[in-house]
Structure formats: structure tokens, C-alpha cells
N, C-alpha and C positions, 0 to 999 in steps of 0.2 A: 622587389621592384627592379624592372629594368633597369640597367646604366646608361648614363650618357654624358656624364663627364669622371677626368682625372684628376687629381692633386696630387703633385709631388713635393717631398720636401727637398730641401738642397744638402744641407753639409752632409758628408759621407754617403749620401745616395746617388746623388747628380757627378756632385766634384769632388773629389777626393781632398779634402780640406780639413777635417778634421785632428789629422796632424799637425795642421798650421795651425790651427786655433791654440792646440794644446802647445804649440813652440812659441807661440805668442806670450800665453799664459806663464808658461816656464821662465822666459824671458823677464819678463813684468815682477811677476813672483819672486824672482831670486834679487831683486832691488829692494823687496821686504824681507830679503833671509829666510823665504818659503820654499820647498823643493817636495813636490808632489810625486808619486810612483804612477805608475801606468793604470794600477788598480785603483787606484786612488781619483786617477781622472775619469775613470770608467762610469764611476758612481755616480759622473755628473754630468756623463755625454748627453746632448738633447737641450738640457737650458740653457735658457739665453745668457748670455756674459753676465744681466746684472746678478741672476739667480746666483749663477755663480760664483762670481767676487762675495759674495753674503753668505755663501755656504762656508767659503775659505777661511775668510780674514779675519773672523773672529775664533778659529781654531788655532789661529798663530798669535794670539792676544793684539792684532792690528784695529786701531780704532776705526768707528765705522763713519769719522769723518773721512777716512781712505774711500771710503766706497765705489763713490760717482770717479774722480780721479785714476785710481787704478782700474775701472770700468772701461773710460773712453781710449786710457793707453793700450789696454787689450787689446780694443776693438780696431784703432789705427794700426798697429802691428798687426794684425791677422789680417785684415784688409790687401795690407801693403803686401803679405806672402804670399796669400792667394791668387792677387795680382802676376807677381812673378813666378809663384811655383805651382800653382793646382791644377789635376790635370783632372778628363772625364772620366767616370768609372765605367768601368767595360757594359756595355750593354746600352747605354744609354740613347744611343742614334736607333736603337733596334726596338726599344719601347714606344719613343717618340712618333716613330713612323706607324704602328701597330697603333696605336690610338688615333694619329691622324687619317691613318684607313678607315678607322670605324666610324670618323665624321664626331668626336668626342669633343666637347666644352674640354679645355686644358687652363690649371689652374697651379702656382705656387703657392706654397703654405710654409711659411718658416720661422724661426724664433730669431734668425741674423736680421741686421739691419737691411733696411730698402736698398743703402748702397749696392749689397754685395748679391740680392735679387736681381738688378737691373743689370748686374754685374754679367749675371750666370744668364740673362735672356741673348745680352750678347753675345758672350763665349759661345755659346750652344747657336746662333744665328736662328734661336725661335722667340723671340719676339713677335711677330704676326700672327703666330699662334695661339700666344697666351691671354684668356678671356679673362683673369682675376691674378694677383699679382697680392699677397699680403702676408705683413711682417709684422712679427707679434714684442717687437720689440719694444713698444711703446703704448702697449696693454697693458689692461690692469693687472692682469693674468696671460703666463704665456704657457706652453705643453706643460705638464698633461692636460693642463686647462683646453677645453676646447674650441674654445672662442677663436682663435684665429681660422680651424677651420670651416666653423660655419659662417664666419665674415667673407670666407672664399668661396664657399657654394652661393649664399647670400649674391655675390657680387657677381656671379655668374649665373643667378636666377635660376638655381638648379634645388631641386632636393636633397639633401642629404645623404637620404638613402639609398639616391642614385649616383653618389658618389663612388668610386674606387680612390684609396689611398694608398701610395708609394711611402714605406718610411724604414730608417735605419735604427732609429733608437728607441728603445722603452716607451720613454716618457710620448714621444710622437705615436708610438702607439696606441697609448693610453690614450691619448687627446683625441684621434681618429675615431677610437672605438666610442667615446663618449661623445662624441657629435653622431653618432649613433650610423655611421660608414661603414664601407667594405676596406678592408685594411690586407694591405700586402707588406710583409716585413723584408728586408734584407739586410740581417745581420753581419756587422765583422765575423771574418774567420774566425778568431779568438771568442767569440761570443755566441756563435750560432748555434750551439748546443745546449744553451741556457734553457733553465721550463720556462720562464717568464713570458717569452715568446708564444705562450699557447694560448693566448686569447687573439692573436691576429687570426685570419680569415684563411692564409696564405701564406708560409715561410720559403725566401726562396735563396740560395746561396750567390747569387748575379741576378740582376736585370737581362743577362745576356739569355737564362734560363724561361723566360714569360715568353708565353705563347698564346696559341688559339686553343688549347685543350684549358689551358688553367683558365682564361678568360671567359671559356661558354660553364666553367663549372663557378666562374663569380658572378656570373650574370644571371645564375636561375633562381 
């Protein structure tokens, strides 16, 4: 099927914020005596905060009346970084415009809160472009689950199939592929070498790297 809309997801693809999440979390963590490795965070880049306080706290024997509590401090702390410290990842103004050539439906799809969506429409000054706008934050299910992306094709009255998806992490790829999309990966440097990666459509090392040759070969 033809395409004719985009979904992007945000953290580590759009804004380089993924290290804020994790210095948030470090932060948070080490007031219950928890101190994570880098591999350690790795395994759980993609879910949403609640997923991951659930994955955590009970490996440090932390009751799971902590949950919701150590969840919204995360979530205020990374808010408040990204605020003052995220920046765009390279490529991003060069995508943006290649899809708004093509006359494309544009859509965000994320597992962070709404806050930090409405957040990123500003940053970026595309707001007027964006036709669906949704945060799986407060689903019953977020990535791999698919559901947040067909709520975004859904809201943008587009097919699925005609979908292309922008994503950084595993799990968002999983979710992509199982909303049954065209799926473009761009993994961290540290990561881009993984096999995991062979189920997207597309592996690209930047945004700054997408073009018109990869685009007529996702669109046949």
C-alpha cells in the first residue's frame, strides 16, 4: 500500500532525552539504595516509567506500595531535565521537511507522558503540522503493545499500512511492526549492531541519513 502518513516517536529519536530519563531515574533510585549500570538501563530503554519502576523495585526487594510514588518523581525530574537540558538529534529538521514535501498525515506516538509530547511540538515549532498527537502513558498496554499506534493512525484516519514509523528502541519497534506499519529503526551507536534490529523495514544510523532513494524503496 501506498503511504501517506508519518509517526514519530520522541525520546532518543526526536530529542535526545534518553539520558535525562536515565539521570532522573539514577537520581530517584539512589534514595532507595538502587544503582543501575548502563546495561542494565538498556534492557529497559522504550517503556514507559510505570513499566519500569515494576521491572526495578522489586529486584531491590522495594515494596510495591513504592510504585506509583517513585513513578511520578521520575517522571517530574526527567520533565524538569529535558526542559533545561535536551537537545534535537541531528537529522531531525531534515525529516520533518521531506515528509512535509510529500503532503504526509504527521503523527506522534509515545510511551512519555502528554506533558513532554506538547512539550517536543513546541521545541520543534511543528505543532500545525502534527494531525494525531498520543501518549501511551495511560493505557492499558504501552510498546511493544501496539495500541498506542493504531490509536494514532486511528486519529489521523489513515490506514495502518500506510503508515511509516520513525523509532529508536526495540520495544517501539515491536509495537510498530505489530500495528502491522512500515517501521524505520534508528538505533544508538552502542546498539546499532544488535540482530534484534532485523525485523524493522529500515535500519538507519541518523535521521540525517533518510532520503528519497530509501523512501521510494518504503513506499512500493
Amino acid at each position: 500500500m501506498k503511504k501517506s502518513a508519518v509517526i514519530f516517536d520522541i525520546d532518543g529519536l526526536l530529542i535526545n532525552s534518553e539520558p535525562l530519563w536515565n539521570k532522573a531515574a539514577t537520581e530517584i533510585f539512589r534514595q532507595y539504595g538502587i544503582q543501575l549500570n548502563q546495561e542494565q538501563y538498556a534492557t529497559t530503554t522504550g517503556l514507559r516509567s510505570k513499566e519500569f519502576v515494576a521491572f526495578w523495585l522489586p529486584q531491590f526487594n522495594v515494596p510495591q506500595s513504592q510504585n506509583e510514588i517513585v513513578e511520578k518523581k521520575i517522571i517530574e525530574l526527567a520533565l524538569n531535565l529535558i526542559d533545561k537540558e535536551a537537545t534535537l538529534m541531528p537529522g531531525v529538521e531534515n525529516v520533518f521537511d521531506f515528509f512535509l514535501q510529500k503532503d504526509f498525515k504527521m503523527g506522534l506516538a509515545s510511551s512519555s507522558p502528554m506533558e513532554l509530547i506538547e512539550w517536543v511540538k513546541d521545541k520543534l515549532g511543528i505543532r500545525k503540522y502534527i494531525h494525531a498527537s498520543c501518549s501511551a502513558q495511560h493505557l492499558p498496554f504501552a510498546k511493544p503493545h501496539p495500541q498506542v499506534y493504531i490509536d494514532c493512525a486511528a486519529s489521523m484516519h489513515t490506514n495502518p499500512l500506510a503508515c511509516i514509523c520513525f523509532e529508536d528502541s526495540y520495544y517501539g519497534m515491536i509495537a510498530a511492526k505489530a500495528a502491522r506499519m512500515t517501521c524505520v529503526v534508528v538505533p544508538s551507536a552502542e546498539d546499532i549492531k544488535s540482530a534484534h534490529w532485523g525485523a524493522a523495514d529500515l535500519k538507519l544510523s541518523s535521521l540525517q541519513n533518510f532520503g528519497a532513494l530509501h523512501f521510494n524503496m518504503l513506499n512500493n
